[in-house]
ROLUM-269871 format. One record per residue (C-alpha): residue in one letter; x, y, z; residue number from 1. Coordinates in Angstrom, 3 decimals, decimal comma. Layout:
BEGIN
(site A (X Y Z) NUM),
...
REM end
This chain:
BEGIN
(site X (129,580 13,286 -155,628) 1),
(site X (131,157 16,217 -156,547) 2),
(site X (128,989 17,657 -159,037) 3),
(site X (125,893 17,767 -156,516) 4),
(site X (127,938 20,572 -155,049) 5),
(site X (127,654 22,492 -158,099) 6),
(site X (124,308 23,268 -159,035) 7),
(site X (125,543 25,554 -162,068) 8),
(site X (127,446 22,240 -163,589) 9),
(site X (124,183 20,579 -163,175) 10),
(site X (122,223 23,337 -164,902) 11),
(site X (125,088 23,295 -167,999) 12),
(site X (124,830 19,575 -168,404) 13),
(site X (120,582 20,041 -168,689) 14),
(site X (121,215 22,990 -170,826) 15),
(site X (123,076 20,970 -173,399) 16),
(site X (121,226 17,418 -173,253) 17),
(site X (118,333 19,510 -174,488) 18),
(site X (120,160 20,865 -177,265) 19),
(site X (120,690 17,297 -178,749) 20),
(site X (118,261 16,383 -181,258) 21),
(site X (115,805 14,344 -180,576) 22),
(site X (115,874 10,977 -181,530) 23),
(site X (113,391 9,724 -184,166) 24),
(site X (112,818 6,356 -185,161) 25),
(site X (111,974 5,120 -182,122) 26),
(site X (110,229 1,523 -181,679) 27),
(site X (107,162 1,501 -180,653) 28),
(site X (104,870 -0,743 -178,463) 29),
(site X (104,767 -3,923 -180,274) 30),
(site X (107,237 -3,117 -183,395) 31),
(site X (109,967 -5,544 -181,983) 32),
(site X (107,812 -8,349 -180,948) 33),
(site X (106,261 -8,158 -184,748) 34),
(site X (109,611 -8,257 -186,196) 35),
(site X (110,530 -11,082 -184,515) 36),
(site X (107,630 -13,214 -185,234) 37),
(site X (108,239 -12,367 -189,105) 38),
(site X (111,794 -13,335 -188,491) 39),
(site X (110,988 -16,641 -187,303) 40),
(site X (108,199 -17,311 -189,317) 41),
(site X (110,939 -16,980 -192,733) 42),
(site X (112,868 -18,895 -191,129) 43),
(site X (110,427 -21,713 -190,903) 44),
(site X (108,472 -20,965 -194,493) 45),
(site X (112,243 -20,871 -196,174) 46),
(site X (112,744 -24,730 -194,736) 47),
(site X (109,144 -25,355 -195,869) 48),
(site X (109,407 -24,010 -199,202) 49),
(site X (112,785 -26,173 -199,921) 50),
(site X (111,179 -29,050 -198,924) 51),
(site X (108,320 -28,374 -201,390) 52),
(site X (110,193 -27,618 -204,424) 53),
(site X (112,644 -30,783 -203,612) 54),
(site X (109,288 -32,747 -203,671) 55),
(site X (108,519 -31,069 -207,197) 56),
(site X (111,546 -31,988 -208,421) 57),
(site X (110,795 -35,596 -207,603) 58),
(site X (107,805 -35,741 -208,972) 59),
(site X (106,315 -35,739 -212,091) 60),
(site X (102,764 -35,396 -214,365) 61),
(site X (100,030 -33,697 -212,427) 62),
(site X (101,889 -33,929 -208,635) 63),
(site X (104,478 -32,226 -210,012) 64),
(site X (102,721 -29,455 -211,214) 65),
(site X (100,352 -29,252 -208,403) 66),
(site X (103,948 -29,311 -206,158) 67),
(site X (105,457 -26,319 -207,875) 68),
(site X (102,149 -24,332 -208,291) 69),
(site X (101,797 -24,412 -204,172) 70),
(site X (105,715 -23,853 -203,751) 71),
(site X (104,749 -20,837 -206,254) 72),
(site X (101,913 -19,204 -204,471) 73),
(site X (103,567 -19,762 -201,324) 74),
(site X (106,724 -17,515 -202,738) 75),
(site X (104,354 -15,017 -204,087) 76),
(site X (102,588 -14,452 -200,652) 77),
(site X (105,628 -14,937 -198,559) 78),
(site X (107,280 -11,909 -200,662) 79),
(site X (104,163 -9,678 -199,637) 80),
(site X (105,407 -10,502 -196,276) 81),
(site X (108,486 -9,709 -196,518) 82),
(site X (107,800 -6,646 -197,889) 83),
(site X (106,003 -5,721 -195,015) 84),
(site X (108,807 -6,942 -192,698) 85),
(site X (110,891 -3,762 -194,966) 86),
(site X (108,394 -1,955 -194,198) 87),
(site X (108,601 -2,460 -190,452) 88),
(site X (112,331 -1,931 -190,001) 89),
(site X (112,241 1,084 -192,469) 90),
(site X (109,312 2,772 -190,380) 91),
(site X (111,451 1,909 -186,938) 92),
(site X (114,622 3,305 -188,760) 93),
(site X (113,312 6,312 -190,090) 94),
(site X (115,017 9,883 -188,623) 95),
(site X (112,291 12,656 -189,125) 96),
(site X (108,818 12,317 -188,260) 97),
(site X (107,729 12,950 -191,716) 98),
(site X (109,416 9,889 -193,137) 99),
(site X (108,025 7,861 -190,112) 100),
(site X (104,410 9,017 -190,896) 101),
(site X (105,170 8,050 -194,607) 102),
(site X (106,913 4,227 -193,689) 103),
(site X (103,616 3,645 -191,359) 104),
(site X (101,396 4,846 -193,971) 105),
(site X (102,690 2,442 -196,219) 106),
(site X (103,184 -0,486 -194,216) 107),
(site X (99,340 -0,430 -192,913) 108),
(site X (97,994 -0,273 -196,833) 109),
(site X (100,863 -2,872 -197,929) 110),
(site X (99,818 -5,326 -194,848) 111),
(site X (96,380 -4,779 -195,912) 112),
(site X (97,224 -6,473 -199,025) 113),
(site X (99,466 -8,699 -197,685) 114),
(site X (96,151 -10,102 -195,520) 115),
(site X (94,161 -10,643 -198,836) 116),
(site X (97,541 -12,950 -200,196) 117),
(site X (97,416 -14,359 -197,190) 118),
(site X (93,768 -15,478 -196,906) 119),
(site X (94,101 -16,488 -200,780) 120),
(site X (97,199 -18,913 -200,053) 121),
(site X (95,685 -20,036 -196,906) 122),
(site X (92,294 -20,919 -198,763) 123),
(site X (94,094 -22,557 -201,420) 124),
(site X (95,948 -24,670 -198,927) 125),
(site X (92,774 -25,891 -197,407) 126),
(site X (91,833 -27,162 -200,716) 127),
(site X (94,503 -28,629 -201,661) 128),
(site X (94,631 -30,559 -197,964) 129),
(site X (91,497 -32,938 -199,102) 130),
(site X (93,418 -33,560 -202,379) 131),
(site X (96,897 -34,684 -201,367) 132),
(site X (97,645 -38,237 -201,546) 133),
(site X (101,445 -38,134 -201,194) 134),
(site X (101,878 -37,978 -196,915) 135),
(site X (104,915 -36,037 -196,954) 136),
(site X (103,546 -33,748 -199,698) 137),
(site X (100,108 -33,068 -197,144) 138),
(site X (102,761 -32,719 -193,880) 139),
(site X (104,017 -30,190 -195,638) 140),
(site X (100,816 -28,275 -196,846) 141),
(site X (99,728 -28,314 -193,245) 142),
(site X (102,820 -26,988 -191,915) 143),
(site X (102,743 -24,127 -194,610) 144),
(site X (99,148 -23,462 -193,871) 145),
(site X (99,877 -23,288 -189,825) 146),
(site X (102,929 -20,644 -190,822) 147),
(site X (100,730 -18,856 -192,931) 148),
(site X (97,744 -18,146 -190,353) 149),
(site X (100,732 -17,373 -188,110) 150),
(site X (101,814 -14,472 -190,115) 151),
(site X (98,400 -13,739 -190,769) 152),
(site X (97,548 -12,933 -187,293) 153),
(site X (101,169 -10,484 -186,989) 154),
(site X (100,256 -8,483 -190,322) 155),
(site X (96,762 -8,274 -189,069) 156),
(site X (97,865 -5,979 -185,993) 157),
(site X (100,146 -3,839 -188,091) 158),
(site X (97,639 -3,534 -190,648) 159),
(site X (95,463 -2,108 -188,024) 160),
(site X (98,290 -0,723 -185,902) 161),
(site X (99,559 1,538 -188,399) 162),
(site X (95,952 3,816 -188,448) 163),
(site X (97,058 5,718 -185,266) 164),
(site X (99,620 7,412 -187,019) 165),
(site X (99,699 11,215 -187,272) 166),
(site X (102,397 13,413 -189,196) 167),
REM end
């Protein structure tokens, strides 16, 4: 312990750590659990999706179309989701306040509309659930559905998360 001998060194070593700038982009409370749940939600929808658009592919005459018109909606949402997701990593990334204040700004009115997608492609889904005949067609539609009110309930805190930002 040689430096606790020497005050002054101590005192030069404080003097320069506060001359470092200060970090920005810092997490904050919640930021990488959200990210993770997004993560592994894609992960799942991706699987789901495939499995969807295989069936489509299969199938033909009104099936068909009613296959590739939920894979479709399903891409459509899930991109709103992943935009948020950007949106996330870019407001965790960014290195001045100012760009952090804009990233959070953004990603709280984006996941606001990523909720109304949501809600549309999870009412749809209901629907559609009293309509399927096809078993692994309506396995699939319920998984979706499941993964969708999943990621509904992450966007919904960083769509209200997001408000207690300042610049």
């Amino acid at each position: 312990m040689l430096w606790a001998c020497r005050p002054s060194f101590v005192l030069t070593m404080f003097a320069w750590a506060c001359c470092l700038p200060i970090a920005q982009g810092v997490e904050r409370f919640g930021d990488a659990e959200n990210a993770s749940e997004l993560q592994q939600r894609a992960i799942s929808v991706t699987a789901v999706q495939r499995g969807l658009l295989s069936l489509a592919e299969a199938a033909s005459g009104e099936e068909g179309f009613n296959l590739y018109r939920t894979y479709d909606e399903s891409m459509g949402t899930w991109l709103q989701v992943e935009f948020v997701r950007t949106l996330l990593d870019l407001s965790i990334a960014a290195t001045s306040a100012s760009d952090e204040h804009k990233f959070r700004t953004d990603l709280r009115d984006h996941a606001r509309f990523a909720l109304w997608e949501l809600d549309q492609n999870i009412g749809h889904l209901s629907e559609s659930i009293a309509e399927v005949e096809q078993w692994e067609h309506l396995r699939l539609i319920r998984v979706l559905r499941s993964l969708l009110m999943s990621a509904r309930t992450t966007v919904g805190r960083l769509s209200t998360a997001q408000s207690e930002t300042g610049p």
